[in-house]
SELOLO-278092 format. One record per residue (C-alpha): x, y, z; chain; residue number from 1. Coordinates in steps of 0.5 Angstrom, whole numbers, plus 500, padded with zeros to 3 digits. Example, Ala and Ser with C-alpha at 12.3 -4.5 7.8 and 13.67 -1.06 7.14 Angstrom:
<rs>
   u   v   w unit pos
 525 491 516    A   1
 527 498 514    A   2
</rs>
This chain:
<rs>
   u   v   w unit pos
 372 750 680    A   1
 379 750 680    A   2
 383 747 685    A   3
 388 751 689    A   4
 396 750 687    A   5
 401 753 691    A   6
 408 752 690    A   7
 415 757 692    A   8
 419 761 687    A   9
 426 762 690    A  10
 430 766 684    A  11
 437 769 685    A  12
 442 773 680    A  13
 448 776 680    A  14
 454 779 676    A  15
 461 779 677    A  16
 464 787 675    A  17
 456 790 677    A  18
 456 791 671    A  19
 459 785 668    A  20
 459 777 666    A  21
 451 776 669    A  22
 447 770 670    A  23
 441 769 673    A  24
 438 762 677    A  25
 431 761 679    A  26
 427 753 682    A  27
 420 752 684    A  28
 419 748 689    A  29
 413 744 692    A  30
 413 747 699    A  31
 410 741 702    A  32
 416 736 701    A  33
 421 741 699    A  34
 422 737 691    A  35
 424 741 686    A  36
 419 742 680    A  37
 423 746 675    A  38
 429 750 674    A  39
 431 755 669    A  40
 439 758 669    A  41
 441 763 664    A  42
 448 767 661    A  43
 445 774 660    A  44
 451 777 658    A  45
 454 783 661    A  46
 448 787 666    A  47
 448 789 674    A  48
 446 785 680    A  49
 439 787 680    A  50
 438 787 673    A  51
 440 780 673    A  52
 436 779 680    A  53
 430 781 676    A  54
 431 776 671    A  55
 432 771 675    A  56
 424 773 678    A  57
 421 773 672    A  58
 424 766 670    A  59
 421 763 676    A  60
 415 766 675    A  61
 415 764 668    A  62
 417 757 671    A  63
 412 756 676    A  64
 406 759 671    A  65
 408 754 666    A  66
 408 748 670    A  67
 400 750 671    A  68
 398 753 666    A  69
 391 752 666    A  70
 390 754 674    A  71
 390 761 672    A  72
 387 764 679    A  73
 387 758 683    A  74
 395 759 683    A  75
 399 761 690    A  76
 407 763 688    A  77
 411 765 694    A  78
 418 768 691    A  79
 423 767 696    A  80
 430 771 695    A  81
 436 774 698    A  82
 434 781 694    A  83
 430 786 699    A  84
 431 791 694    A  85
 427 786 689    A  86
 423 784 695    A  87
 420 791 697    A  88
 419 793 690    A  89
 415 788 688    A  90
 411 788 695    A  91
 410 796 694    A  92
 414 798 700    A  93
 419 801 696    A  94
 419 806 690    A  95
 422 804 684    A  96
 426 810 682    A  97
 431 806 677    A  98
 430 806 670    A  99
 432 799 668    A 100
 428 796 672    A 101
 421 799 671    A 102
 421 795 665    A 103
 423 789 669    A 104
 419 789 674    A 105
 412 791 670    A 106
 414 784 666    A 107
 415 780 673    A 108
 408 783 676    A 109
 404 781 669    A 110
 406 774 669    A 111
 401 772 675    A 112
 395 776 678    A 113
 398 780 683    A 114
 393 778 689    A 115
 397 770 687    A 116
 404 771 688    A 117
 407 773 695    A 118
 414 775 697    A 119
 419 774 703    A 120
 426 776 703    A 121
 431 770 706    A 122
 438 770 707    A 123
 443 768 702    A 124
 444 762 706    A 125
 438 760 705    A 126
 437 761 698    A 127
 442 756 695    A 128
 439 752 690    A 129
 438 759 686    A 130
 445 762 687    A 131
 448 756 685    A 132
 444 756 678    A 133
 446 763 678    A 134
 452 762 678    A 135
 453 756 673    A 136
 450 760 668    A 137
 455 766 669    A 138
 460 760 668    A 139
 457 758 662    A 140
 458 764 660    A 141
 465 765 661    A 142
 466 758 657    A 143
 462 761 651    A 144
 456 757 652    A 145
 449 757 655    A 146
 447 754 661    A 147
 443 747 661    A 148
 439 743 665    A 149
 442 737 663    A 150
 448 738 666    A 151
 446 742 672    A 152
 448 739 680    A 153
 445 745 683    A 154
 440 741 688    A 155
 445 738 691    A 156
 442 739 698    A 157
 436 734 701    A 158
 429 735 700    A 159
 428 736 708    A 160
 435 741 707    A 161
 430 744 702    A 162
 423 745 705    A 163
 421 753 705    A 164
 419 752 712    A 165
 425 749 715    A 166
 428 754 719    A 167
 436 755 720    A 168
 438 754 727    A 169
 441 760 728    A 170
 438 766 723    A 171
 441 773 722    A 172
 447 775 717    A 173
 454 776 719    A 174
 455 781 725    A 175
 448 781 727    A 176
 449 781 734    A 177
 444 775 736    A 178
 445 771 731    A 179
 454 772 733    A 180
 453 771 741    A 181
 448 765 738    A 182
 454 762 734    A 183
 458 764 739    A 184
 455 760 745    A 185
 455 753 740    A 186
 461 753 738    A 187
 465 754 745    A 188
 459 749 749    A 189
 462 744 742    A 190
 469 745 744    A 191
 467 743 751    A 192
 462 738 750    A 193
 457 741 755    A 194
 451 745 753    A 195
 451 752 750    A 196
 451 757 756    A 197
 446 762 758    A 198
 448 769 754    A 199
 450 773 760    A 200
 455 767 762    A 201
 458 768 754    A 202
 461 775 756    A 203
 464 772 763    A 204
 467 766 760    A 205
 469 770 753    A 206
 474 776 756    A 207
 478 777 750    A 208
 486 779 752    A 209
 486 786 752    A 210
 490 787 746    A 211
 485 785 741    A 212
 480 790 743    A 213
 486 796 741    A 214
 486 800 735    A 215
 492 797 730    A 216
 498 801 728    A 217
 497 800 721    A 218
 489 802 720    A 219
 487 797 713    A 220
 492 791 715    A 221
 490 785 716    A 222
 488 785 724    A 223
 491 780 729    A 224
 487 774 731    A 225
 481 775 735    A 226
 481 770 738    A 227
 487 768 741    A 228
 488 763 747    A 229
 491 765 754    A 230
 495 762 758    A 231
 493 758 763    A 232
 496 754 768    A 233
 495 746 768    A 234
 488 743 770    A 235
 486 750 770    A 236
 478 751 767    A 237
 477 754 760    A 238
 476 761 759    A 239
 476 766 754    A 240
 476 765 746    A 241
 482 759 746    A 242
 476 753 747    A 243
 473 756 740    A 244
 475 753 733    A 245
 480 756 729    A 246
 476 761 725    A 247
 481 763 719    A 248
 483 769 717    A 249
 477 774 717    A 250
 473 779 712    A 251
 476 786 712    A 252
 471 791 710    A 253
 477 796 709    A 254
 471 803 710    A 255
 474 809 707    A 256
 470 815 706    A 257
 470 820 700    A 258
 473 826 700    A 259
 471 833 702    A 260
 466 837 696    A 261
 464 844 696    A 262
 459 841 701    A 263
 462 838 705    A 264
 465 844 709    A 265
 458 847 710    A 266
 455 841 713    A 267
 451 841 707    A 268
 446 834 706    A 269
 448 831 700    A 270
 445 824 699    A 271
 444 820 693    A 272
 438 824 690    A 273
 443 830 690    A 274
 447 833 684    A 275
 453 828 685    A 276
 458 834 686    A 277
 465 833 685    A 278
 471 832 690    A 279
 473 839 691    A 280
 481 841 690    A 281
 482 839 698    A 282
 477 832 696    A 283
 483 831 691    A 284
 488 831 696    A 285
 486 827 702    A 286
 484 822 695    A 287
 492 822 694    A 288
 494 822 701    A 289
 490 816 702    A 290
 492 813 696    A 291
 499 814 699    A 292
 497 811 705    A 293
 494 804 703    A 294
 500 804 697    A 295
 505 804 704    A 296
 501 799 707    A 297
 500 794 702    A 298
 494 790 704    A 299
 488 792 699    A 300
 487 787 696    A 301
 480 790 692    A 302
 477 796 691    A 303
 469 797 691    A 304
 465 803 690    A 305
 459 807 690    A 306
 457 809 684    A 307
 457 817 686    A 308
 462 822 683    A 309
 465 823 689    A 310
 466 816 691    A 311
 469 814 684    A 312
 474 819 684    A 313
 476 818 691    A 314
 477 810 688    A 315
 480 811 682    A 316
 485 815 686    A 317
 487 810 691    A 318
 487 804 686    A 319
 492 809 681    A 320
 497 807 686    A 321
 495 800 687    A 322
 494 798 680    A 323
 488 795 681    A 324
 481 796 679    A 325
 475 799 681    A 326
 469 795 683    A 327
 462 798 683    A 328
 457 796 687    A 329
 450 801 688    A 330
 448 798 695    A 331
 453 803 697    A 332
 451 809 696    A 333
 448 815 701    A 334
 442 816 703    A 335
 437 819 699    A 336
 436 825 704    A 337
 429 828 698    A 338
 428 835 699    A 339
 433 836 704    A 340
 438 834 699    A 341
 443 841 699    A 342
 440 844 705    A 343
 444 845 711    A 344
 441 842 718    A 345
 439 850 720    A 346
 435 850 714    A 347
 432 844 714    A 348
 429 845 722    A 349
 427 852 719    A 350
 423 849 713    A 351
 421 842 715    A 352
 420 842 723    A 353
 416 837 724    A 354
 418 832 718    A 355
 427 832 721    A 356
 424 831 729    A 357
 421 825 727    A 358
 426 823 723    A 359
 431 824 729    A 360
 427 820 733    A 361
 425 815 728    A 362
 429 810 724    A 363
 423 809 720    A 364
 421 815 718    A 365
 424 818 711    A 366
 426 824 709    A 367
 421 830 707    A 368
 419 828 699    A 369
 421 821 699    A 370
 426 820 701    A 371
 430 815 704    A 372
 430 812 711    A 373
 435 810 715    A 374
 432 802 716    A 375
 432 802 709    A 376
 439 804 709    A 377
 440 798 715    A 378
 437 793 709    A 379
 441 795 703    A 380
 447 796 707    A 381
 446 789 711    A 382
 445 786 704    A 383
 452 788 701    A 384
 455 786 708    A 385
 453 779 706    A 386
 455 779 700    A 387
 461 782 700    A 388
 463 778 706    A 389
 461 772 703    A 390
 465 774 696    A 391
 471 777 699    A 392
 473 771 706    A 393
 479 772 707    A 394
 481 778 704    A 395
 482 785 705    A 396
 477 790 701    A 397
 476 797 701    A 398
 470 800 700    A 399
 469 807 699    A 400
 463 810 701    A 401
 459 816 705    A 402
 458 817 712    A 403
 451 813 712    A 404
 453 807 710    A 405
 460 806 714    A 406
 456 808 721    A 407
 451 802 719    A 408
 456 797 717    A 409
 459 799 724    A 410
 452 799 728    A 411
 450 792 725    A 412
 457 790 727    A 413
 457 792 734    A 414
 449 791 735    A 415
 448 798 737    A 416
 441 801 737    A 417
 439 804 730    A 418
 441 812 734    A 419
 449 809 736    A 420
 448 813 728    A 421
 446 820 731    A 422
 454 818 735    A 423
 459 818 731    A 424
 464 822 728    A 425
 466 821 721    A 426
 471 825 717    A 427
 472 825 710    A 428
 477 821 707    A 429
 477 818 714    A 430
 478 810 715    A 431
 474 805 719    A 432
 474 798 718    A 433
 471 792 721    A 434
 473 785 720    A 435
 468 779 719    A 436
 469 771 721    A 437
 467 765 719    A 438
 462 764 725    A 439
 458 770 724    A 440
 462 775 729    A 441
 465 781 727    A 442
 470 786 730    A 443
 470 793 729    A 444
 478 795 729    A 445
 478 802 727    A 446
 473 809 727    A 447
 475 815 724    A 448
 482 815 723    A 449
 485 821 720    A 450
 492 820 722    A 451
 494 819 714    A 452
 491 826 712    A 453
 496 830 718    A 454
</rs>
């Protein structure tokens, strides 16, 4: 009888255009002492994200199988990545409805029974060692080389830093409210040299100056300090954000929704699983008016967007008059509404009742036909908040995008309960922005602002 060997996969990928420049990384780990066993890197040319996220599980698969080739079922994998999309579709949550990646991951399922291998999201910060492989591979790439092991300083934490099962000492991405107040409390206890305060005395010792809290006069600029010290007198104790460190200059998710389609004045749902409508003649014209707007400003400094037709359109006008390019990334897309795609909310109660009361009163429940959730939307859109934040530090992006998107990234930003989505209006071409700092904490500054389009 074969003994049992366990061992955990932590796999990444990454491209840099969405398409363009990709790579993929991938070590197996022995989970008892955190050791690398193996590692594998590779330059794949020009491919998506989750291409290249795909790959990087197969190759971690393929490693950890080759390291014990005669284990066969006695083989126990736990892949580890920062993918939820990759996570949920290999762990049969979620469907797998893109063509690319149905080959990729019958190819990463056939490696390994399936009853041997697990899966666990985990966020970027905790899967270091792979984004590092990943990324040396795509810099292999650009020098007109192939990555090699020989050359590799990816493991460049300890072991004990390594160990799957040593957790960080404050969880959660950028801008989720426990782990912000968490970061928060640490920082100001270090800063006094006392112990971090309870969470109700944060809020009695962190009253911000009653400018930061106001909405600037130049929406999609660089906000001010959200941190500012205020005045004091001598000997006085400490209070407000002053005793923190100087956190830098933040990330600036400059969110900008598309403009008007046909359906958009008739209230139409019009998700990803629709017909990609157009921007209508009034849709071209809020695109050009914010284009102005952003041209007057002169802060963007990127442009990212979803891949739907009304998006790019609305993109490619604004970065005409900046003369940047245009960035495409999928996790920005609306939601997948199934078969209420085109149907207006009338229609929708006539013909689905009892599926649209659930759905208001759960953000679990889906769509009728398919479709998708809103707490599938809060994964997708925590995920590209991550990376995006982590890429663009320091910088002023703008995203265009959809209603759904932009209330969750300022749900997750406030810590809002998931019906805060059921109280926000968003018009279109309208303008939010929400800014991210080093230590975990966001500041929405903006919400709806139409004031370009008068």
């Amino acid at each position: 009888m074969s003994v049992a060997r366990q061992v955990v996969v932590e796999a990444d990928g990454g491209s840099r255009g969405n398409p363009g420049p990709a790579g993929y990384g991938a070590v197996v780990i022995d989970p008892a002492t955190g050791e690398p066993l193996a590692e594998t890197a590779e330059y794949i040319g020009v491919a998506t994200n989750n291409v290249a996220e795909y790959r990087g599980l197969i190759a971690g698969l393929t490693a950890a199988k080759a390291l014990f080739p005669d284990a066969g079922e006695a083989l126990r994998v736990h892949v580890r990545m920062d993918s939820k999309l990759v996570v949920e579709q290999m762990s049969g949550r979620w469907k797998i409805k893109h063509p690319d990646m149905k080959p990729l991951a019958a190819r990463a399922a056939a490696i390994l029974p399936p009853s041997s291998v697990t899966y666990e999201w985990i966020p970027r910060a905790q899967n270091k060692h792979a984004d590092r492989l990943a990324n040396e591979a795509m810099d292999a790439g650009r020098d007109g080389r192939q990555w090699e092991a020989s050359a590799s300083t990816a493991a460049l934490d300890p072991p004990s830093a390594r160990t799957p099962g040593t957790p960080s000492p404050v969880q959660g991405p950028p801008g989720d409210q426990a782990a912000g107040a968490a970061r928060a409390r640490t920082a100001l206890a270090a800063a006094r040299g006392t112990a971090a305060p309870a969470a109700d005395a944060l809020f009695s010792l962190a009253e911000e100056p009653a400018e930061s809290g106001g909405v600037p006069a130049e929406s999609g600029g660089e906000p001010t300090d959200a941190h500012p010290a205020p005045q004091q007198s001598a000997g006085a104790p400490q209070t407000g954000w002053g005793a923190a460190p100087d956190l830098g200059a933040p990330a600036t998710l400059v969110l900008l929704r598309h403009g008007e389609t046909a359906l958009t004045p008739e209230k139409r749902f019009s998700g990803s699983g629709g017909t990609d409508p157009e921007l209508s003649a009034v849709g071209r014209g809020q695109a050009e008016r914010a284009a102005e707007h952003f041209a007057a400003l002169g802060t963007v400094q990127e442009i990212v967007s979803s891949p739907l037709r009304r998006c790019r359109e609305t993109a490619v006008a604004v970065a005409a008059r900046l003369g940047l390019d245009v960035r495409i990334d999928e996790s920005l897309r609306e939601t997948d509404f199934g078969a209420w795609e085109g149907l207006t909310f009338g229609e929708v109660r006539e013909r689905y009742g009892d599926d649209l009361t659930a759905w208001l009163a759960s953000p679990d429940t889906a769509p009728t036909g398919g479709g998708e959730s809103f707490a599938e939307v809060a994964e997708r859109i925590a995920a590209a908040r991550d990376r995006l934040v982590a890429r663009y530090a320091g910088r002023t992006v703008l995203l265009v995008t959809h209603v759904t998107p932009i209330k969750t990234f300022v749900r997750l930003a406030l810590g809002a309960p998931p019906e805060a989505l059921f109280r926000m209006e968003l018009s279109a071409a309208s303008i939010s922005t929400v800014a991210y700092y080093g230590d975990g904490n966001a500041s929405v500054r903006l919400l709806n602002d139409t004031s370009h389009l008068r």
